[in-house]
N, C-alpha and C positions, 0 to 999 in steps of 0.2 A: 504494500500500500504506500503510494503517495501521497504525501502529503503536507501543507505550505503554512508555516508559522509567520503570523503578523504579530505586530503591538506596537498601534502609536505609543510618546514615549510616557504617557500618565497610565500606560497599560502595564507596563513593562513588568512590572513587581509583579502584580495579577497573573503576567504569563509565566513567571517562572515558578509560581507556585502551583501551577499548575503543571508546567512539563517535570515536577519534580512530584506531583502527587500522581502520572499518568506515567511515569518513567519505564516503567515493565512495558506497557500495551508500546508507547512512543521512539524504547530501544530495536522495535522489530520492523520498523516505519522506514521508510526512505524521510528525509527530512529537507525542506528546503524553506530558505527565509530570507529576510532582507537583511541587511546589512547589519544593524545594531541588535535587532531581536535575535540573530544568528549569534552575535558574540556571547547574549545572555544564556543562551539555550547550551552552547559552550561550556561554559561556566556554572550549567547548572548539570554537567556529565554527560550532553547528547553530544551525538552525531550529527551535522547539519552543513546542507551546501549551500554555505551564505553567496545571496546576491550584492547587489547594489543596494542602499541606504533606501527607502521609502519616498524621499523625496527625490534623489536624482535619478529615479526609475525604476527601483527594488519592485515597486506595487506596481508597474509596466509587465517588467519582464512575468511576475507572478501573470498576469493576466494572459499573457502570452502562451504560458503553459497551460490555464486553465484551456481555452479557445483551442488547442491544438490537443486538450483530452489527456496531458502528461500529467495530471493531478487528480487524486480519489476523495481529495477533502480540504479544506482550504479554511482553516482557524485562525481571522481575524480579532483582534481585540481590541476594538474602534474607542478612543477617546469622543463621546458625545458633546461635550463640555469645554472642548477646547477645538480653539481653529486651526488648520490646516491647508497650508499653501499648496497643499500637492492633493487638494480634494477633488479634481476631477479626475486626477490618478486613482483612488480610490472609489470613484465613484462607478468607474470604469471595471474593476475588478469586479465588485458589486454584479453590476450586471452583464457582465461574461459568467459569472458563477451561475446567473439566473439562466442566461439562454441556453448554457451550455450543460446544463441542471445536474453542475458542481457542485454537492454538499457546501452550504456555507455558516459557519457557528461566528457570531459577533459578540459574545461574550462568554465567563465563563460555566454560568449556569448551562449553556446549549450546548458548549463544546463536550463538559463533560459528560451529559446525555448522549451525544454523536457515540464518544468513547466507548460508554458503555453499552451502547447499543452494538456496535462495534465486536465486540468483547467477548 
């Protein structure tokens, strides 16, 4: 399974408490992520093929894979409360996950539902 780690950066903590409470299901995963969520995901003992940063195209290229079907699940963790220069990049992932009916979990109450359904 493939699958694409996000977290704007007021998500960040959220996501790693997370890839550290899913670490079993998450070590068997292909893993791939933007730029800084990658170094977290690092750091918190995974495997992970970091992209580009979220705003110079991290949340592109993810899109990228979605649309051409190289991804099984795609766990963003959207800061709702803070803006975002690179929201059309994001907004864009959104809906390639939708046309191309990408699994998409925007926080961590779904993601960890997705998991465990999963599982």
């Amino acid at each position: 399974m493939r699958i694409a780690i996000i977290a704007h950066d007021g998500k960040k903590a959220d996501m790693v408490t997370f890839l550290r409470e899913h670490k079993d299901f998450l070590n068997n995963a292909n893993l791939v992520s933007t730029g800084t969520t990658g170094k977290h995901a690092e750091k918190a003992g995974l495997k992970v093929n970091r992209l580009l940063s979220g705003p110079l195209g991290g949340d592109a290229q993810i899109a990228a894979m979605a649309a051409e079907k190289k991804l099984d699940l795609v766990i963003f963790f959207r800061d709702p409360l803070d803006k975002h220069p690179h929201e059309p990049d994001v907004q864009m992932l959104m809906r390639i996950c939708d046309v191309h009916d990408i699994p998409l979990a925007t926080n961590f109450a779904t993601a960890s539902l997705v998991l465990k359904g999963l599982s």
